[in-house]
C-alpha atoms as an extended CHARMM CRD file, in Angstrom:
* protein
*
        87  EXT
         1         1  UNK       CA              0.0000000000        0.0000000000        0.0000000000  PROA      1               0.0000000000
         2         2  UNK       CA              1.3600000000        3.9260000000       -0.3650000000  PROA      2               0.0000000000
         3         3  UNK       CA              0.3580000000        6.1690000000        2.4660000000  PROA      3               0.0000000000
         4         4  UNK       CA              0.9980000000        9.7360000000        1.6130000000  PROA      4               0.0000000000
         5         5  UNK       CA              3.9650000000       11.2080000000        2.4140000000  PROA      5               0.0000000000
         6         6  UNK       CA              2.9690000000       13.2180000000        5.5400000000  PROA      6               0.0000000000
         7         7  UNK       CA              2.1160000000       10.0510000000        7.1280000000  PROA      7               0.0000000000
         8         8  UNK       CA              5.3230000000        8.7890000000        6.5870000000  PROA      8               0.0000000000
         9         9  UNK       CA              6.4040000000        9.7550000000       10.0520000000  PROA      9               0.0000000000
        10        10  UNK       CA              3.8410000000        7.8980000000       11.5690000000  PROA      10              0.0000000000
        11        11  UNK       CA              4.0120000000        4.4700000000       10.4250000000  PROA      11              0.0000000000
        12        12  UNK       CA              7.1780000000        2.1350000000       11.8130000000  PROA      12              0.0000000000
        13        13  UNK       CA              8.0660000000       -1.7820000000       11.3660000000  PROA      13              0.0000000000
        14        14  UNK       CA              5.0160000000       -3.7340000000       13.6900000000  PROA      14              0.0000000000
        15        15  UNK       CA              3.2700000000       -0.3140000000       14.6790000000  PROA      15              0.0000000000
        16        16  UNK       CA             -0.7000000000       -0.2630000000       13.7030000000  PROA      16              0.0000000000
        17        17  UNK       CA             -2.6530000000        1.6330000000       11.0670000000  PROA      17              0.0000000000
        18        18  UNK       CA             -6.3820000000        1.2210000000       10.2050000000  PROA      18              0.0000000000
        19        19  UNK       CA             -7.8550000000        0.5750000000        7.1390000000  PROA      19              0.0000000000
        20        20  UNK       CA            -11.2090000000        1.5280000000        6.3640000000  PROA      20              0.0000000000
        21        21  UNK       CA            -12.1280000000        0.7690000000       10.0050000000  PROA      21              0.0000000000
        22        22  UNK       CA             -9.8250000000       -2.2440000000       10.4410000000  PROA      22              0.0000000000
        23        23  UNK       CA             -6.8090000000       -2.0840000000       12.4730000000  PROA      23              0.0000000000
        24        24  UNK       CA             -3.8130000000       -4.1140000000       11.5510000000  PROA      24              0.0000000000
        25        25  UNK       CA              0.0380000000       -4.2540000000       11.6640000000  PROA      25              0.0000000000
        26        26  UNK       CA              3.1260000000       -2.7820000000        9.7950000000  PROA      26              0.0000000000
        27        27  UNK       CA              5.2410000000       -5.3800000000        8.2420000000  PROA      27              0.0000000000
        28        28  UNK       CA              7.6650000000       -3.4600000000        5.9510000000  PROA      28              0.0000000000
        29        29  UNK       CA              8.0810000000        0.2260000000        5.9610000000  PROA      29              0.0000000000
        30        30  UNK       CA              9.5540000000        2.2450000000        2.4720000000  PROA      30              0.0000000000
        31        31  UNK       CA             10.1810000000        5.7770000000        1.9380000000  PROA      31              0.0000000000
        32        32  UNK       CA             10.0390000000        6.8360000000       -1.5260000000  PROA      32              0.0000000000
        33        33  UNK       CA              9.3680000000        9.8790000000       -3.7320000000  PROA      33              0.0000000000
        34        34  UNK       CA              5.5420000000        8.9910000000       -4.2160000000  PROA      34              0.0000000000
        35        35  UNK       CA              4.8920000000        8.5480000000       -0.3950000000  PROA      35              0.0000000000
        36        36  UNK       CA              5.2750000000        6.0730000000        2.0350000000  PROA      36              0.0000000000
        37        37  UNK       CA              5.2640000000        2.4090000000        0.8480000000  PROA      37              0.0000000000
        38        38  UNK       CA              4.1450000000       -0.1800000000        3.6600000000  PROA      38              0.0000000000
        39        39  UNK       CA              2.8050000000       -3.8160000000        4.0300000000  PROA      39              0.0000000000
        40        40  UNK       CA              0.3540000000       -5.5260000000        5.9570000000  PROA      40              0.0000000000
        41        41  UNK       CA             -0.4780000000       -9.1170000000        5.9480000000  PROA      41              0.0000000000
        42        42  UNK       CA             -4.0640000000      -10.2200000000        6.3570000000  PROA      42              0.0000000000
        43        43  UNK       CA             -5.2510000000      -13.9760000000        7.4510000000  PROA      43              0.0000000000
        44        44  UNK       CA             -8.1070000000      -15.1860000000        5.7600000000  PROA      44              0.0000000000
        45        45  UNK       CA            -10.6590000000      -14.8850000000        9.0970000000  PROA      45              0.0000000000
        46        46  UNK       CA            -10.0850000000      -11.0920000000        9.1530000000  PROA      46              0.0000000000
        47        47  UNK       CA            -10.6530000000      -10.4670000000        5.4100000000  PROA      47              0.0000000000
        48        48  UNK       CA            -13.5840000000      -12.4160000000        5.3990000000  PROA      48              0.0000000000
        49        49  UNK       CA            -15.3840000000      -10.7120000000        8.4470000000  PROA      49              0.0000000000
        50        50  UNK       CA            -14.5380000000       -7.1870000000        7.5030000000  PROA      50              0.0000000000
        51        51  UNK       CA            -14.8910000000       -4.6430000000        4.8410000000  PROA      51              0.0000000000
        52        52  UNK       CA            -11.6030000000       -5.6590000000        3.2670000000  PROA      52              0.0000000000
        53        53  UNK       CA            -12.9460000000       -8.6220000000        1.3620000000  PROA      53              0.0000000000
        54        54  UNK       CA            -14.8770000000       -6.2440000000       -0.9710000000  PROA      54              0.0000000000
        55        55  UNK       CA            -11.7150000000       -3.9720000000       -1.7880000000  PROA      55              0.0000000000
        56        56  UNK       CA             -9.8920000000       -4.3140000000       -5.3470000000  PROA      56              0.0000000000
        57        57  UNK       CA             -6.0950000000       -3.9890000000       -5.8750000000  PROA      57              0.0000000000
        58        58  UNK       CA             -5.6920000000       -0.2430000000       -6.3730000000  PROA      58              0.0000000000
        59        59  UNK       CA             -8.8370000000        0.4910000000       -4.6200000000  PROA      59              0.0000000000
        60        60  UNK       CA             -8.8650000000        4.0190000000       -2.0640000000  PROA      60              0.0000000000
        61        61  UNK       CA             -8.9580000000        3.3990000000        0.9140000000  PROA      61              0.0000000000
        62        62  UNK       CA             -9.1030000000        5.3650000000        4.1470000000  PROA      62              0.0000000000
        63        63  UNK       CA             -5.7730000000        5.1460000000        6.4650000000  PROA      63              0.0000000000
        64        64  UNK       CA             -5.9940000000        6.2450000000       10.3270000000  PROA      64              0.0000000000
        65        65  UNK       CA             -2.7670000000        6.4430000000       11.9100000000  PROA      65              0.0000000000
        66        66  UNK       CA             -1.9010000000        4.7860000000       15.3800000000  PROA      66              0.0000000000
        67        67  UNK       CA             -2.6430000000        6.6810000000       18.2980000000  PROA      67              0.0000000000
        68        68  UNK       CA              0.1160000000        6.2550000000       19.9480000000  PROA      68              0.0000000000
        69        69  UNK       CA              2.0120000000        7.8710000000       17.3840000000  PROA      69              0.0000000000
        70        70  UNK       CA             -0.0100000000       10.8120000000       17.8460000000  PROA      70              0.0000000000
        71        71  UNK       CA              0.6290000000       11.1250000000       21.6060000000  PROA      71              0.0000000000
        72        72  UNK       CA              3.9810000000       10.8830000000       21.0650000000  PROA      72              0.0000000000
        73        73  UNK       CA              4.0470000000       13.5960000000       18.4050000000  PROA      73              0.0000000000
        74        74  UNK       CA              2.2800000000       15.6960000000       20.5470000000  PROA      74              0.0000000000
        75        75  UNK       CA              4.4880000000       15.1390000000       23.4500000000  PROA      75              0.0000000000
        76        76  UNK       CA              7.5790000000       15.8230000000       21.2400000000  PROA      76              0.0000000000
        77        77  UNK       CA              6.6110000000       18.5560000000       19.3440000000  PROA      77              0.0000000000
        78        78  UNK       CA              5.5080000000       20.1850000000       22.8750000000  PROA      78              0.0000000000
        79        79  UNK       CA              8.2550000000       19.5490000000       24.7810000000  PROA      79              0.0000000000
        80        80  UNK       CA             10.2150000000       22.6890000000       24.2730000000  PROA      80              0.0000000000
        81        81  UNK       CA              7.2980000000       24.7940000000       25.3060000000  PROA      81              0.0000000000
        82        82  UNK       CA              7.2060000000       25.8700000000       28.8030000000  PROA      82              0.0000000000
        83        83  UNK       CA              3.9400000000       25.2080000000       30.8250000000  PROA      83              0.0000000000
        84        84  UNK       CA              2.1670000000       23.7320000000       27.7870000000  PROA      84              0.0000000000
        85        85  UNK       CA             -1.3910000000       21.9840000000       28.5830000000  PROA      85              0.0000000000
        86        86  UNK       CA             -1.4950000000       23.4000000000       31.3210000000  PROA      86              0.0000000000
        87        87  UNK       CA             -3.9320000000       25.7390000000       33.1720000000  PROA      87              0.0000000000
């Protein structure tokens, strides 16, 4: 699959994304000029009770990135700030 590029930062070897709704894990990470290549590998349970069995190769799709990424963005890009969050 290719993420775009600004989620690049967010995805990392055995971390979680979601996929339409369906949250699985990383297996390969790639940066490249078009975006941010990664895997996944699906068993046949999951794409048979989810959304996923109706997708086609090349199909869009909607990513969410993992949370915890997010907190730990947050926390990062706040840590030089004095006092912030709080009241």
């Amino acid at each position: 699959m290719l993420a775009p590029r600004e989620l690049a930062k967010y995805l990392a070897y055995k971390g979680s994304i979601t996929v339409n709704g369906v949250s699985l894990t990383v297996n390969r990470v790639s940066d490249t000029a078009e975006g941010c290549e990664f895997s996944i590998n699906l068993i046949p349970h999951t794409v048979q009770n989810t959304a996923l069995h109706a997708l086609a190769v090349g199909a869009a799709v909607n990513l969410e990135i993992d949370l915890i990424a997010r907190y730990v963005e947050r926390m990062l890009s706040s840590a030089g700030v004095a006092g912030a969050g709080s009241s």
